[in-house]
N, C-alpha and C positions, 0 to 999 in steps of 0.2 A: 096523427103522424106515425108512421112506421118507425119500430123501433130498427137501430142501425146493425148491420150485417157484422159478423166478425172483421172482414174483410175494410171495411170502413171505420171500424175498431181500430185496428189495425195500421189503416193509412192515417189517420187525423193523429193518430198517438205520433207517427213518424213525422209526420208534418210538423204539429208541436212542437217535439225535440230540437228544433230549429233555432227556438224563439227563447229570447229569457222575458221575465215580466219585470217591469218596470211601473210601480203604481206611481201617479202624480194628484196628488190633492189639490183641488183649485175649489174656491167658494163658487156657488151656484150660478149666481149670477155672470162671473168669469168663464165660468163652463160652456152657458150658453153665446157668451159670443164668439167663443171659437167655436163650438159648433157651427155657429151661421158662417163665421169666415169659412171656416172648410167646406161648406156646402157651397158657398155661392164660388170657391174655386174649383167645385168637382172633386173632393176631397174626402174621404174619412176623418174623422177626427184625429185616429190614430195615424194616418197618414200625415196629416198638417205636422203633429207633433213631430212623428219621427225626422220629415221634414227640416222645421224649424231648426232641430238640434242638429241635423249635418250640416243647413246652411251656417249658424253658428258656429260650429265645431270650424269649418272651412273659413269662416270670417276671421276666427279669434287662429289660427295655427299661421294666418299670413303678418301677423302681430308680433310674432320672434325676432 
């Protein structure tokens, strides 16, 4: 694999800047069944997640 151009450098660094990281520990076995739920919905994992927490986030705020 070709190493990446400044320019690419460059853009993924500004892309990044976007994002905060948020690590979530789940046991292994947990792991793997959200991965399969996210696959059999067309999903990344990290999509499901980020997901999951708006639908909640929008579940629990109609709670007030």
């Amino acid at each position: 694999m070709a190493e990446k151009t400044e320019a690419q450098k460059k853009a993924q660094k500004k892309y990044m800047e976007r994002f905060a990281i948020a690590r979530v520990r789940v046991p292994i076995e947990k792991y793997g069944h959200i991965q399969a739920h996210a696959e059999a919905h067309g999903e990344s994992v990290n999509g499901f997640i980020t997901r999951a927490i708006d639908e909640t986030i929008e579940r629990d705020s109609g709670k007030e």
